[in-house]
N, C-alpha and C positions, 0 to 999 in steps of 0.2 A: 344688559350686562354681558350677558353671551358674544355681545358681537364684538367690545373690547379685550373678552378674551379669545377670542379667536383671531384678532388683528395683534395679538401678541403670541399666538401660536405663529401665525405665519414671520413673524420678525423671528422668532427665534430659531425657523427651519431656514429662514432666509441669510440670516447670518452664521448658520451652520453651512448653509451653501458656499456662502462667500470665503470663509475663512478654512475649505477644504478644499476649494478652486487649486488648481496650479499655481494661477497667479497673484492666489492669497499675499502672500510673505511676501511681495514686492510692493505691495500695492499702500500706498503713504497712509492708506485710514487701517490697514490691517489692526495697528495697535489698539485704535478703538473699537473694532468689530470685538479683538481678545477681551476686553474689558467688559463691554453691554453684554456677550453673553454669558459671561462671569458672574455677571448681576443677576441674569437668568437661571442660574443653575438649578436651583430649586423647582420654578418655574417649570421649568426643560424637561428635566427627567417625567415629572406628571403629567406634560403635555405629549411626550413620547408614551406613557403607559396609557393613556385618552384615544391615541391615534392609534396603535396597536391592536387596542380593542376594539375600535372599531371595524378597522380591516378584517379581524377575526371574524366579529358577529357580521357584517355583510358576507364574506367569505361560507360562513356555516348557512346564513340565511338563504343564498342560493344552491348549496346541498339541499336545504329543506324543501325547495321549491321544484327541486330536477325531477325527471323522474325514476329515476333510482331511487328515493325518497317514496316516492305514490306506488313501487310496487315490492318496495323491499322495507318490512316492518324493523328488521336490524337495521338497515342504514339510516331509515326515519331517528331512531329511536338514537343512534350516535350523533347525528348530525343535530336532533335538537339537543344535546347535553353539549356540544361543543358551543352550540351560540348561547346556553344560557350559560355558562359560563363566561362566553366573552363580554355576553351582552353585561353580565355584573360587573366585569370588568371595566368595562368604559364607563358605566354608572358610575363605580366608585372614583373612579377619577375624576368624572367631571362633577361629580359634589365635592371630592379638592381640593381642584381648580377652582368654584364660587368661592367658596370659601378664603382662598387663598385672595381672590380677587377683593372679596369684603374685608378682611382683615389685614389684610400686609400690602407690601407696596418695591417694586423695584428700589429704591432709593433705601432702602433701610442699611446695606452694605456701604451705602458712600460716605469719603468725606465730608464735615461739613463745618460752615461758615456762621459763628458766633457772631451777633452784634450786640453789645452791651450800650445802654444809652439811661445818663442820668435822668431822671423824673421830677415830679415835684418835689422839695424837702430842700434844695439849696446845696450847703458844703456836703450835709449829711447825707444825701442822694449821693452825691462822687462817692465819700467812702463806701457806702453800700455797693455803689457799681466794683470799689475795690473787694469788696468780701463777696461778692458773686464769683468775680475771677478769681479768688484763690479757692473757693470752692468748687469749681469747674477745672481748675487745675491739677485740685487734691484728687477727685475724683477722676478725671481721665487718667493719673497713674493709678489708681488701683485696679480700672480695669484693661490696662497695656494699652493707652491710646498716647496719640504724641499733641499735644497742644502746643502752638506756636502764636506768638500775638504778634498782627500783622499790621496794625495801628493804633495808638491811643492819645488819649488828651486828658493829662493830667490836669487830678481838683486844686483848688486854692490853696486846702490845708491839708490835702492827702485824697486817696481816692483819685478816680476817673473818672470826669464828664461823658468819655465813650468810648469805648472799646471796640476793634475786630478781632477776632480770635479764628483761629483753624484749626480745627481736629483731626488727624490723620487715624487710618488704622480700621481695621475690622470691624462693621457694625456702627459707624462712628456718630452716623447721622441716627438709625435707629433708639442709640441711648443716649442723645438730645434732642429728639424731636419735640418732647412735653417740657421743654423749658422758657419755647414762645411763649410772651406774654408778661401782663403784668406782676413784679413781686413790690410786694409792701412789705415794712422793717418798724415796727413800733421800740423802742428801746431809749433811753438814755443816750443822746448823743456826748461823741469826746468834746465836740462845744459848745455844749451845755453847761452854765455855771452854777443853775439852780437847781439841777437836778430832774429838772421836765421830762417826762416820755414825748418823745416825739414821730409822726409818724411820716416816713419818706417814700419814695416812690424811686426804682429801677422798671426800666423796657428792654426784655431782651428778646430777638428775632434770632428763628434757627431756620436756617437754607440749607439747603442739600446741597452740596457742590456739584457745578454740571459741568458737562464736557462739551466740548468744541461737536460732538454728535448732535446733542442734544437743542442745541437750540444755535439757530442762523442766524449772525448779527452781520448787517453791512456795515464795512468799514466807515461807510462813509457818513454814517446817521451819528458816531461817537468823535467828540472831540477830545484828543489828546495832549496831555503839557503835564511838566514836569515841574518843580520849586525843590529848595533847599529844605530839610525837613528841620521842624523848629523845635526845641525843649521847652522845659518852665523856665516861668520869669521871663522869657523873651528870647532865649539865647538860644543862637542854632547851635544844635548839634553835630549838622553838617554843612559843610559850606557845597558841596557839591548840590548840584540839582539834581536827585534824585528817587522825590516822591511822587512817586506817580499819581495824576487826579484824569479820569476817564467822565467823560458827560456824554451817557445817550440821549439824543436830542428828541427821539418819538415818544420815549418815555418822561423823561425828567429825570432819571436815576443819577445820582453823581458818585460815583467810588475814588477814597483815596487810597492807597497802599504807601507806607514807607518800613515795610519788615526789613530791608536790609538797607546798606550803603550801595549797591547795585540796582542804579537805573532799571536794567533790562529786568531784574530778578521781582521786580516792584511793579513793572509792569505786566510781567507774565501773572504774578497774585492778582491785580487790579483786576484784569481780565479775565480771569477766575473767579472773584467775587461779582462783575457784572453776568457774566451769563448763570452763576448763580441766582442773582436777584431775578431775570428777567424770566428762566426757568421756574422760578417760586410761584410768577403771575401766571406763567402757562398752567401748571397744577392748579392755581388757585381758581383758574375758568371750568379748566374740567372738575373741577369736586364741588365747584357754585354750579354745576349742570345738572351735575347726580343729585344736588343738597344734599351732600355728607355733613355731617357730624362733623364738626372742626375744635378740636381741643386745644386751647390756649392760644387764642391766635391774638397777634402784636396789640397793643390798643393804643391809645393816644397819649397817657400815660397818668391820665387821672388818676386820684386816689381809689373811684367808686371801680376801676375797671382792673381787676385784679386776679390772677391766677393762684398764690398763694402768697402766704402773709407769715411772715418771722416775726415773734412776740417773743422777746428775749426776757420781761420779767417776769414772762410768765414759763419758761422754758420751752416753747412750744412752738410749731411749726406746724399752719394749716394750710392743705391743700385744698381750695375751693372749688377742685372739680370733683371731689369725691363726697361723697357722702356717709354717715354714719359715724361713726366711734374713732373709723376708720381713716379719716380726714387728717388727723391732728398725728405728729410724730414730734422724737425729743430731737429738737434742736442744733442743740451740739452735736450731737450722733450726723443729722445731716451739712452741715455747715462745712464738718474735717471732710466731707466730702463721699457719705457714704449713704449715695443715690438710689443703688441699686434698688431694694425693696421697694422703694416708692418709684420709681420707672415700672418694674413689676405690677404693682398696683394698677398705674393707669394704662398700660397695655393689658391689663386685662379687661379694663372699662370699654377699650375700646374696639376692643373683639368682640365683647358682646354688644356694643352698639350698632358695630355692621354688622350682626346679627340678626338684631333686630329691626331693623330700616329695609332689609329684603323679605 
């Protein structure tokens, strides 16, 4: 673990170099050096108070060792109070630094990239994908986030087969990260004539949006093309070609964007959503390396593969990666869109898991 945090000490003194250079502010990637270290800052400052103390304690270490030290009992007697001092000092920092390294993650500041995807259930599955997004909507305004939906495909009778959503804003990705995964909806469907509970299936995957830093795509492995973006019933809504669909060929990934009537503005998203997707797989190799603890990750969409389940006759809403008493919240309260506590919850779950796995 120490040596990825120290290949993120040195990125973060290296992009301290680069962006205090002369030729900083000319230089075309300048905007993304401002950016990654930004995401660092937290990071930055502990790794500055690590390296500081270090210098100290070797600095005191060889007072200890001169001989001014072997024949002068005051200077002995300073110079070992100066390195234990320092030496506590870097201690504390670099327990942290682990820490910070088991629990938290660069990516918790960024934007990020919603996909909503109908499940088993049929019409009822669309609507569900519908009441997830107005519940991911309720909730990014109440906590100052900007949600924007970059794609969808409306259900037969309402609702959405699938959804792309984008979150802008402070923290965007850290308070969507636990919403990968499967949700299940037991309730009375609106087409239901008999009154049946029925139980439906949503898949929703959360990306971290990544930057053109982050991950190296050749042009030339993505194929590019454009169409007219279509509505319900059949009918375009725009006659212009302007929804952009991206296919990288190493992977199989295929993104489509049609957030605006601008071509270019569709492709710039598209491509924002692919080096997200293909940044999620990089992550997901290094955390299959560590065998980290992975909370709510996308599933196939079965009913049996589920992260939490909305029981609307029974008012309740359980989280099944939680345990205890603690699992189950009222409904309604979360639906209008009021996340928080239960994000709290499982960010506390999972502080103490990488806790416990080192």
């Amino acid at each position: 673990m120490w040596d990825e945090i120290q290949k993120k000490g040195d990125r973060y003194q290296a992009l301290t170099a680069l962006i205090e250079s002369p030729d900083g502010p000319g230089n075309p990637n300048y905007a993304n050096w401002l950016r990654e270290k930004g995401r660092m800052t937290k990071f930055g400052s502990i790794w500055d108070e690590f390296v500081s103390g270090r210098k100290a304690a070797d600095d005191a270490r060889e007072m200890l060792n001169s001989p001014d030290a072997a024949s002068d009992p005051d200077f002995k007697a300073m110079a070992q109070e100066e390195f234990d001092t320092a030496a506590a000092k870097q201690e504390a920092a670099r327990v942290t630094l682990v820490d910070m390294q088991l629990n938290d993650d660069d990516d918790s500041s960024r934007n990020v990239i919603i996909e909503l995807h109908k499940g088993t259930g049929g019409d009822e599955a669309a609507l569900f994908v519908g009441d997830l997004y107005n519940m991911y909507a309720r909730y990014s305004e109440r906590v100052g986030l900007k949600l924007t939906v970059l794609e969808n495909s409306p259900g037969n009778v309402g609702g959405f087969n699938e959804m792309t959503l984008r979150v802008e804003g402070e923290g965007a990705y850290g308070k969507f990260r636990y919403e990968g995964g499967g949700h299940r909806v037991q309730r009375v469907p609106e087409t239901e004539t008999k009154g049946r509970v029925q139980t439906s299936m949503a898949r929703v995957a959360v990306l971290a949006e990544a930057e053109e830093v982050d991950v190296h795509i050749d042009v030339k492995d993505v194929r590019e093309s454009f169409c007219a973006a279509g509505g319900p019933g059949g009918q375009n809504v725009n006659k212009v070609a302007s929804q952009c669909q991206l296919v990288h060929e190493p992977s199989g990934i295929i993104v489509h964007c049609m957030e605006t009537r601008s071509a270019m503005q569709n492709k710039v998203r598209a491509w924002q959503i692919l080096r997200s997707k293909l940044y999620a797989l990089k992550k997901a190799e290094i955390e299959n390396a560590r065998s980290d603890q992975r909370l709510g990750q996308i599933g196939s969409g079965d009913r049996s593969e589920r992260i939490r389940t909305y029981n609307y006759p029974q008012g309740r809403l359980t989280d099944h990666r939680i345990e205890g008493d603690d699992k189950n919240w009222p409904i309604q309260d979360v639906v209008e869109g009021n996340l928080e506590p239960l994000v709290a919850k499982l960010e506390e779950i999972r502080r103490s898991a990488g806790k416990t796995q080192n």
